[in-house]
C-alpha positions as CSV (number, residue, x, y, z in Angstrom):
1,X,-41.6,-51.4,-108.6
2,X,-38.1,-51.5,-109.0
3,X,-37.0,-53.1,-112.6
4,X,-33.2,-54.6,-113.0
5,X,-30.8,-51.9,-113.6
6,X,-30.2,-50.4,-117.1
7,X,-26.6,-48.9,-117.9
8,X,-27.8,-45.8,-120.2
9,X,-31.2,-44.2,-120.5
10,X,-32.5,-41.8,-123.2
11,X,-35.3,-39.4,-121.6
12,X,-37.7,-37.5,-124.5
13,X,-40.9,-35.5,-122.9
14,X,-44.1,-34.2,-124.5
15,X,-43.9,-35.3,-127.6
16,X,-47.6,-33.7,-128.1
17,X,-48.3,-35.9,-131.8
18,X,-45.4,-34.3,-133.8
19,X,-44.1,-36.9,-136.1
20,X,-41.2,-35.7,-137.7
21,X,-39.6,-34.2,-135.0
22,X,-39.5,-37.4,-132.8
23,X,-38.6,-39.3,-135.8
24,X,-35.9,-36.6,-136.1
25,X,-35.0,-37.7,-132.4
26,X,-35.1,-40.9,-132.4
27,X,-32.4,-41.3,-135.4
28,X,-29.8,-39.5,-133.3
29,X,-27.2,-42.2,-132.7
30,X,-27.1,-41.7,-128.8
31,X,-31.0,-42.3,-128.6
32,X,-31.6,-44.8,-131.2
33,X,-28.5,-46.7,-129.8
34,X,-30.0,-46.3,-125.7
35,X,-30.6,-49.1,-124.0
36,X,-34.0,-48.0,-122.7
37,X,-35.8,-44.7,-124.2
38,X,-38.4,-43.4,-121.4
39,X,-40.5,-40.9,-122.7
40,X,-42.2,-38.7,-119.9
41,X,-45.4,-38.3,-121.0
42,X,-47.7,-35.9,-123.1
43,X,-47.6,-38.2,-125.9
44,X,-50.4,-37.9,-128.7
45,X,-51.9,-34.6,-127.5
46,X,-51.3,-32.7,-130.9
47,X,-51.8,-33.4,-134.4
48,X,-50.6,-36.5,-135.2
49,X,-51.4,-38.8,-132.2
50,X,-52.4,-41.8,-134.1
51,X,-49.0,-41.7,-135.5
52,X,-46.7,-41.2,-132.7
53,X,-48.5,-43.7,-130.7
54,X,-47.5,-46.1,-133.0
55,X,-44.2,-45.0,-133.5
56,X,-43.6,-45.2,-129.4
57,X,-45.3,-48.7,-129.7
58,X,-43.1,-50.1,-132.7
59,X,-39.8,-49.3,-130.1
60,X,-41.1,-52.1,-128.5
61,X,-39.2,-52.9,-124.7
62,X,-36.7,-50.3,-126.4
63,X,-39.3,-47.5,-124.8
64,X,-41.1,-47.1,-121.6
65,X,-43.9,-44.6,-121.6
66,X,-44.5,-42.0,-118.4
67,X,-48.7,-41.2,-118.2
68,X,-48.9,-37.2,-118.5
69,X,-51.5,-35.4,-117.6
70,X,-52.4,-34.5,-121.6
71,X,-52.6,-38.8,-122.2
72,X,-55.3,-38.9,-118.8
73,X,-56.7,-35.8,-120.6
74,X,-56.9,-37.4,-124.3
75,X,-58.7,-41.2,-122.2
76,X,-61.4,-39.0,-120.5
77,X,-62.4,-36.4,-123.8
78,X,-62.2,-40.4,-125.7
79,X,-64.8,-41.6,-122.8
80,X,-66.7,-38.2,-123.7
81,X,-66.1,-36.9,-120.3
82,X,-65.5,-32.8,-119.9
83,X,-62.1,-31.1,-121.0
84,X,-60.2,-29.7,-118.1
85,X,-57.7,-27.7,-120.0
86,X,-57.7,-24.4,-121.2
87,X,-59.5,-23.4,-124.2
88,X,-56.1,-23.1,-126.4
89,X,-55.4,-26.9,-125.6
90,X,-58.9,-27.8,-126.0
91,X,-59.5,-27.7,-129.8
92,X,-56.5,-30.0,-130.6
93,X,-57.3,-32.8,-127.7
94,X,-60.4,-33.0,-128.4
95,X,-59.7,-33.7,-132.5
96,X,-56.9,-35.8,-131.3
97,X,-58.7,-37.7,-128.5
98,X,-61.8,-38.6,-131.4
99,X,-59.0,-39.8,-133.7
100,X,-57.8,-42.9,-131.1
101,X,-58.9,-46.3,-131.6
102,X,-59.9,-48.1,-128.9
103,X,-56.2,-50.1,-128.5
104,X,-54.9,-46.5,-127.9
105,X,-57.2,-45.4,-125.7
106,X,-56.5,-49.1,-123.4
107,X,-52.8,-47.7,-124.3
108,X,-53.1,-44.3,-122.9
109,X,-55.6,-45.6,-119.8
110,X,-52.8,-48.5,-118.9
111,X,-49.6,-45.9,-118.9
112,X,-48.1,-45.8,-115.8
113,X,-47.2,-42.5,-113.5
114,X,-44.5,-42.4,-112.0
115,X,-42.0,-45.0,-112.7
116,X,-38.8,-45.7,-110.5
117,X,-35.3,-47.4,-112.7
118,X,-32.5,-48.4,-111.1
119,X,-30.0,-46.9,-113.4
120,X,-26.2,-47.6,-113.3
121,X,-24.3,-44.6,-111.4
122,X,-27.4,-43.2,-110.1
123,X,-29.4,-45.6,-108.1
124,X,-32.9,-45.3,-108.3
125,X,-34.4,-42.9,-110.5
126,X,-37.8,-41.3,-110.2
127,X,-39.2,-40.8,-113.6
128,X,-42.5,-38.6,-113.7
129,X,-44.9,-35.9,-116.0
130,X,-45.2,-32.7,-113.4
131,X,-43.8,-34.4,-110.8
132,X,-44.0,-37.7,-108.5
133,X,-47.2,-37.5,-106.9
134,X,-49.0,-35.8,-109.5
135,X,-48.3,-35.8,-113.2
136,X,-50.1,-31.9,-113.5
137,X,-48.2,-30.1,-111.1
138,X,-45.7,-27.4,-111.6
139,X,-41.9,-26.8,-110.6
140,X,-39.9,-25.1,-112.5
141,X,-36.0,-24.4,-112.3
142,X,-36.4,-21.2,-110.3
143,X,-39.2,-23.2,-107.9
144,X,-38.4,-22.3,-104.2
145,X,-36.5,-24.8,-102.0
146,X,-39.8,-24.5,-99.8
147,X,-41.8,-25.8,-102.8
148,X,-39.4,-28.8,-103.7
149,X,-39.5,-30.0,-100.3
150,X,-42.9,-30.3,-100.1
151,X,-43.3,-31.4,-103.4
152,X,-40.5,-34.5,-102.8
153,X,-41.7,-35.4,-99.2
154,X,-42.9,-39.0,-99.5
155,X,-39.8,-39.7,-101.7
156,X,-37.9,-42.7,-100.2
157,X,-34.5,-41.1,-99.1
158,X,-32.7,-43.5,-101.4
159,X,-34.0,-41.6,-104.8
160,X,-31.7,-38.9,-105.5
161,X,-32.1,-38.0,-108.9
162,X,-36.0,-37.3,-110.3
163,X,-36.8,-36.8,-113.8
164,X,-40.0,-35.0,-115.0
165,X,-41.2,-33.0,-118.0
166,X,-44.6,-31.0,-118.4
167,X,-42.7,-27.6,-118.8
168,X,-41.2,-28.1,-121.7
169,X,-38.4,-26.3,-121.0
170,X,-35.0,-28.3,-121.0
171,X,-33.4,-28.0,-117.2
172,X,-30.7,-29.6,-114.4
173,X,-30.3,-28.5,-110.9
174,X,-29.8,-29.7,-107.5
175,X,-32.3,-29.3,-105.0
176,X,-31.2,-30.3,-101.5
177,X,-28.7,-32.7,-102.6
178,X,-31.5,-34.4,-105.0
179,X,-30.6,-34.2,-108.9
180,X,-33.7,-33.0,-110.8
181,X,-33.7,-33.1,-114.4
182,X,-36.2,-32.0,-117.2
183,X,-35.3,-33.2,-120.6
184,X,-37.6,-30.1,-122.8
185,X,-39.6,-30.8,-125.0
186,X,-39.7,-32.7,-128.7
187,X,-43.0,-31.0,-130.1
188,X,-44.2,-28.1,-128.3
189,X,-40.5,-26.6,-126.7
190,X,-40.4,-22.9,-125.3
191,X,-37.8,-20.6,-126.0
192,X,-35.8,-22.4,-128.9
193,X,-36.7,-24.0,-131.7
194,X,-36.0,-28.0,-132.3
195,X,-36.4,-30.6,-129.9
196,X,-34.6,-31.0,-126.6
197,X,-33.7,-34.5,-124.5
198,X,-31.9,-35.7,-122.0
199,X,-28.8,-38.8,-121.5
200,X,-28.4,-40.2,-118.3
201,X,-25.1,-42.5,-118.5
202,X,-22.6,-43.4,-116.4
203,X,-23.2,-41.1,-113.2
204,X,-23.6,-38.4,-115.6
205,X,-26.4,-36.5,-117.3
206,X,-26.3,-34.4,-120.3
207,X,-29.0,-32.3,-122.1
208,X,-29.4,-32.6,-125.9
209,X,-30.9,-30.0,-128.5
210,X,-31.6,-31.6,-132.2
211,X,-31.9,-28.8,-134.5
212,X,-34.7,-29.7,-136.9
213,X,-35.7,-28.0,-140.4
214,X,-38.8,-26.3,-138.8
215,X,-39.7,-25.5,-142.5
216,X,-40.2,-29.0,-143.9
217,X,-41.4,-30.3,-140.4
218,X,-44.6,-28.1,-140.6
219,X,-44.9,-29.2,-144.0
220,X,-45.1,-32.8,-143.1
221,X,-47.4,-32.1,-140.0
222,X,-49.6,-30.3,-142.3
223,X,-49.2,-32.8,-145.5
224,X,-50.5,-36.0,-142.9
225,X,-52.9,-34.8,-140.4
226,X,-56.4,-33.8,-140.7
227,X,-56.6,-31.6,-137.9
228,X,-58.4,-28.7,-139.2
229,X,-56.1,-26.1,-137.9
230,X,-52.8,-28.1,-138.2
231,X,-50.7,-25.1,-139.7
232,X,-51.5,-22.8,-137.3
233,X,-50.8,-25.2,-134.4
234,X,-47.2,-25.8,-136.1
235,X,-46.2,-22.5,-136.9
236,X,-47.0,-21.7,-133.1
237,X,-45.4,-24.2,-131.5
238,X,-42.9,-25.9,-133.7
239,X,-41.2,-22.4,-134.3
240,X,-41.4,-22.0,-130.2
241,X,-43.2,-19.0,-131.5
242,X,-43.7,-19.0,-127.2
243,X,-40.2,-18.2,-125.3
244,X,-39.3,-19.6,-122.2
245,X,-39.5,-15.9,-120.5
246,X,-43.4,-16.6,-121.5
247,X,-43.7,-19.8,-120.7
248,X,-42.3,-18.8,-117.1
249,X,-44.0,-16.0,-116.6
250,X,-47.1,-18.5,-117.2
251,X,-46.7,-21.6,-115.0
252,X,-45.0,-18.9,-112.0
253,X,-48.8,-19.1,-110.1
254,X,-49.2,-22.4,-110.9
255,X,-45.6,-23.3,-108.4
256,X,-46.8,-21.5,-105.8
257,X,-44.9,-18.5,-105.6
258,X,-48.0,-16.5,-106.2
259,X,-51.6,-16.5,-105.0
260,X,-53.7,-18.0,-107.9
């Protein structure tokens, strides 16, 4: 549905229960001042999730949540259903899913995927995890025209600008005339360390790095959560100890472009 039109949006993505770095974000003057903050999904799935979920929540109307496929994830491993990630992502949902009340859990379960806002200068927007009919799939800025067009076919031919995140790497191209954005990531990005996000204002978009003191950020994630393997997980993937060449390289089967 359609909600009335909102002049400026702030976009963050996967998040992945990293306090201080969306705290970090969130006090930039261009995001903290944004009429709405929409925050495309992957939310709690790290090592703080208790505490970013109510961080999101406290924004109040300020922020509309996107499901990702790591908040469906967290809801089934909470209903003590099967994991069906990979073994790396394993270990940290499953703490993180055990660590959710039952009001985050309803939270998670009630998030919706994706979200279309009309949004001043660009008409209506398509806001999504992987991508708008399924918040686990794959494109990635190099993704064959073939793939997009497949991928956008039941699009209504009035959305010309789509939003998604899941890669976590920080994009903008135009794919058949349609505007496709990915914002990066806050606490898990590829390639570059510090958190990426995206402004859409006035017809325009522009992509935003924060650079972050990666030193006392993993000190904090490791001074407040009580996931057993917390450093480790921060010195991976707060340090982007993962490039974007890897990350690529990773996801390629998973757009199609090879058998897999």
């Amino acid at each position: 549905m359609l909600a009335a039109m909102v002049s400026e949006v702030a976009v963050l993505s996967d998040v992945h229960g990293v306090l201080p770095v969306l705290d970090a974000v969130l006090a930039e003057p261009e995001v903290a001042g944004a009429e709405l903050i929409v925050v495309t999904g992957d939310h709690a799935a790290g090592p703080q999730p208790v505490e970013v979920l109510d961080r999101l929540r406290a924004l109040g109307d300020q922020a509309l949540l996107v499901r990702g496929n790591a908040d469906r994830e967290l809801v089934a491993l909470a209903h003590g259903e099967p994991s069906t990630l990979g073994d790396a992502a394993y270990g940290v949902d499953s703490w993180a899913a055990q660590q959710l009340s039952p009001a985050h859990v309803r939270s998670l379960a009630g998030l919706p995927h994706p979200v279309t806002l009309d949004v001043q200068g660009f008409g209506p927007v398509v806001f999504c995890h992987g991508t708008p009919r399924d918040d686990d799939e794959v494109v990635l800025v190099d993704t064959r025209l073939e793939r997009w067009a497949d991928v956008f076919a039941d699009l209504p031919s009035d959305v010309r600008t789509v939003v998604c995140g899941h890669t976590h790497m920080p994009f903008i191209r135009l794919v058949d005339r349609r505007l496709v954005v990915n914002p990066g990531s806050i606490g898990m990005p590829y390639g570059r360390a510090g958190a990426s996000w995206a402004l859409l204002r006035g017809g325009a978009v522009t992509l935003h790095h924060a650079d972050i003191d990666i030193d006392a950020a993993i000190e904090s994630v490791v001074a407040a959560s009580g996931y057993p393997d917390r450093r480790a997980w921060a010195e991976e993937y707060l340090r982007a100890v993962n490039s974007d060449a890897d990350a690529l390289t990773a996801f390629a089967p998973r757009d199609g472009r090879i058998p897999g």
